[in-house]
C-alpha positions in Angstrom: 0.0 0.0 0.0 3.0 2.5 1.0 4.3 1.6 -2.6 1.0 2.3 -4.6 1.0 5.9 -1.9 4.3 6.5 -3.4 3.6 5.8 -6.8 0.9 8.2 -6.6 2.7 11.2 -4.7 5.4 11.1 -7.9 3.0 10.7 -10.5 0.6 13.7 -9.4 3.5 15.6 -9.5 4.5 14.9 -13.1 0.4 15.0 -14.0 0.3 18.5 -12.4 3.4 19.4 -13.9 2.6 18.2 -17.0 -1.1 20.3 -16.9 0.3 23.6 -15.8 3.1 23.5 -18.7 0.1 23.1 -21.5 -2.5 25.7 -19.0 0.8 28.4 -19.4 1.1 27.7 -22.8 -2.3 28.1 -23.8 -2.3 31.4 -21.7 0.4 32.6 -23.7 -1.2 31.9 -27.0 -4.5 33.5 -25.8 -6.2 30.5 -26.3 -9.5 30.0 -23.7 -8.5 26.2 -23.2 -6.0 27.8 -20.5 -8.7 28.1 -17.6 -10.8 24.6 -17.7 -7.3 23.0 -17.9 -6.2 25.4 -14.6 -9.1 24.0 -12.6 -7.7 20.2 -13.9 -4.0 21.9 -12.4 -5.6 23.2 -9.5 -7.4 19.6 -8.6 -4.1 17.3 -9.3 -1.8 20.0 -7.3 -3.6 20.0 -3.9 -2.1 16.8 -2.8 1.4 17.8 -3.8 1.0 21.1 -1.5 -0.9 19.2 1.2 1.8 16.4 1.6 4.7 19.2 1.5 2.7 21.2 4.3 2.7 24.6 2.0 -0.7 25.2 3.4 -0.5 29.1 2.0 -0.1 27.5 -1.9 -2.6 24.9 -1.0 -5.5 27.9 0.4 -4.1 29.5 -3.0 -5.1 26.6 -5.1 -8.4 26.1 -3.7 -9.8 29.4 -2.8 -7.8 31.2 -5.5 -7.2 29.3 -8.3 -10.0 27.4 -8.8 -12.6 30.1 -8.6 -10.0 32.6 -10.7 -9.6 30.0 -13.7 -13.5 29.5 -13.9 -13.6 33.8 -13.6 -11.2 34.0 -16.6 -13.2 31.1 -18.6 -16.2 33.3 -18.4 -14.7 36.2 -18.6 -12.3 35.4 -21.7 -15.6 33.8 -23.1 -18.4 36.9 -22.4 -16.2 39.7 -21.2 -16.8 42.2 -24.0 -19.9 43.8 -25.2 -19.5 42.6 -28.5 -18.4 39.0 -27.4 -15.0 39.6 -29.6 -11.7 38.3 -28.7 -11.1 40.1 -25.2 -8.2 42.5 -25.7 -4.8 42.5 -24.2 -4.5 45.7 -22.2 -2.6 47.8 -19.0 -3.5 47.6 -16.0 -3.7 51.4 -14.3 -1.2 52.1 -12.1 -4.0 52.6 -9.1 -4.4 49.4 -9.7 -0.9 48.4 -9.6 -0.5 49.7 -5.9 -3.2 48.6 -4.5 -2.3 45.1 -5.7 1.0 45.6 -4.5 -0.2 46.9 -1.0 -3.1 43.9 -0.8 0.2 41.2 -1.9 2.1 43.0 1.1 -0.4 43.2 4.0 -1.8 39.3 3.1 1.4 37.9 2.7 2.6 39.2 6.5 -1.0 39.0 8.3 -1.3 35.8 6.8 2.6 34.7 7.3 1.9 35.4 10.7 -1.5 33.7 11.1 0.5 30.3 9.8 3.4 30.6 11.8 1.6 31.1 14.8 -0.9 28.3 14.7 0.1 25.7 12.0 3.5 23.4 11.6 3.6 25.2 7.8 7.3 25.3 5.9 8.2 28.8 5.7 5.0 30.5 6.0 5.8 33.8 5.1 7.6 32.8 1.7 4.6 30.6 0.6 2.0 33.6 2.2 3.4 35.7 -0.5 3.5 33.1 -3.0 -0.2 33.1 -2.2 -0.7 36.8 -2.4 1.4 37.7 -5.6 -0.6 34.3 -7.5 -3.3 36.2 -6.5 -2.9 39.2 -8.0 -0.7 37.9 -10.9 -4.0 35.5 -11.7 -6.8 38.3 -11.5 -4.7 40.6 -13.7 -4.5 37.4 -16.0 -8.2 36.8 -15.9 -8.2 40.3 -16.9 -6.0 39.9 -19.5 -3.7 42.7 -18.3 -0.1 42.3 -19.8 1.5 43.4 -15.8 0.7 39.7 -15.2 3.6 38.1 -16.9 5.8 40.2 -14.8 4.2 39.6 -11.4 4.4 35.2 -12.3 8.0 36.2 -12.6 8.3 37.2 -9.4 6.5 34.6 -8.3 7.7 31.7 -10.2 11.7 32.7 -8.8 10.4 32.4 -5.0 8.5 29.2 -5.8 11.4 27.6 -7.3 13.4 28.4 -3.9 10.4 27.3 -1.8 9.7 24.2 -3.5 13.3 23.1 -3.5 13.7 23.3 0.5 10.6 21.2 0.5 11.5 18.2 -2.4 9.1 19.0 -4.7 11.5 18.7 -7.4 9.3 18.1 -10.6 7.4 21.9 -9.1 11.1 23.1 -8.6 12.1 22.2 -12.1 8.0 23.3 -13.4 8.3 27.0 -11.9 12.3 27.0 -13.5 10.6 26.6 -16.4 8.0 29.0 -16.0 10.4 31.6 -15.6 11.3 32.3 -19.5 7.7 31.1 -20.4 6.8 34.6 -18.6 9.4 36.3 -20.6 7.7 35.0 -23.5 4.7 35.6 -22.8 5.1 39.0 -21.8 6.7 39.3 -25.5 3.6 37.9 -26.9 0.9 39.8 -25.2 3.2 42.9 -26.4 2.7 41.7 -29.8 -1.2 41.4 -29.6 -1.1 44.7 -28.2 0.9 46.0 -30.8 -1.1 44.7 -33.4 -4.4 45.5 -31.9 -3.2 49.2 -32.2 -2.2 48.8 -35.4 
């Protein structure tokens, strides 16, 4: 049975890793497929998190995640009057701060809240994992191009965190991640280039 457990433990890893290659790929393509293959992501990953007691990524996946991929699906579906491709845009820079204050402020209350009462691995580094996903996934839903540069951020301190827990498939996923922002900041410039044009 501790075989089969095992078995399992490796093998969502490499299905979860394997889901939230295609899920960025499709995000950086524009294509909608991105958010019902999130919520597959989101589903597979929870046991990963769970057994490596990152209880801030896990409360990310579930309460954040799930319901943000099923916000973008509609919203990349329905979200313009004229039910056109939604564009790729800017996000304002009010919006910017706040984001940046909200990331700050949940990632210490929240860092402090698992620390305090939990046995979670480095709390505060996976509370603002939490809180810049967050913020990096609503401007995605959004389809604002500041996105690409907030998973950067994000996908650096992930690679860190999920080292010094043995996730190493996620370690080697969010490495991978990194220039896959890059590019798809580059392509979202594109779109926005040409939709100007």
């Amino acid at each position: 049975m501790e075989l089969v457990l095992d078995y399992w433990l490796i093998a969502d890893e490499w299905i979860g890793g394997a889901l939230g290659l295609v899920v960025v790929l499709c995000l950086i393509y524009e294509k909608v497929w991105a958010w019902p293959l999130g919520v597959a992501y989101v589903l597979v990953s929870v046991s990963v998190l769970y057994d490596a007691q990152l209880y801030a990524n896990l409360v990310l996946h579930l309460v954040g995640f799930l319901p943000l991929n099923l916000y973008g699906w509609y919203h990349w579906l329905f979200g313009t009057e004229v039910r056109d491709d939604l564009p790729v845009t800017r996000a304002s820079p009010l919006t910017l701060a706040l984001l940046g204050l909200l990331c700050a402020a949940g990632a210490m209350g929240f860092g402090w809240y698992l620390t305090t009462w939990t046995d979670a691995a480095y709390a505060y580094w996976d509370s603002g994992i939490l809180f810049m996903s967050l913020a990096a996934m609503w401007l995605t839903a959004r389809k604002q191009i500041e996105n690409w540069l907030v998973w950067i951020v994000v996908n650096v301190v992930s690679v860190g965190v999920y080292y010094a827990q043995g996730i190493l498939i996620y370690v080697l996923l969010y490495a991978v991640y990194i220039p896959m922002a890059f590019w798809g900041y580059w392509t979202w410039l594109q779109s926005m280039g040409r939709r100007l044009q």
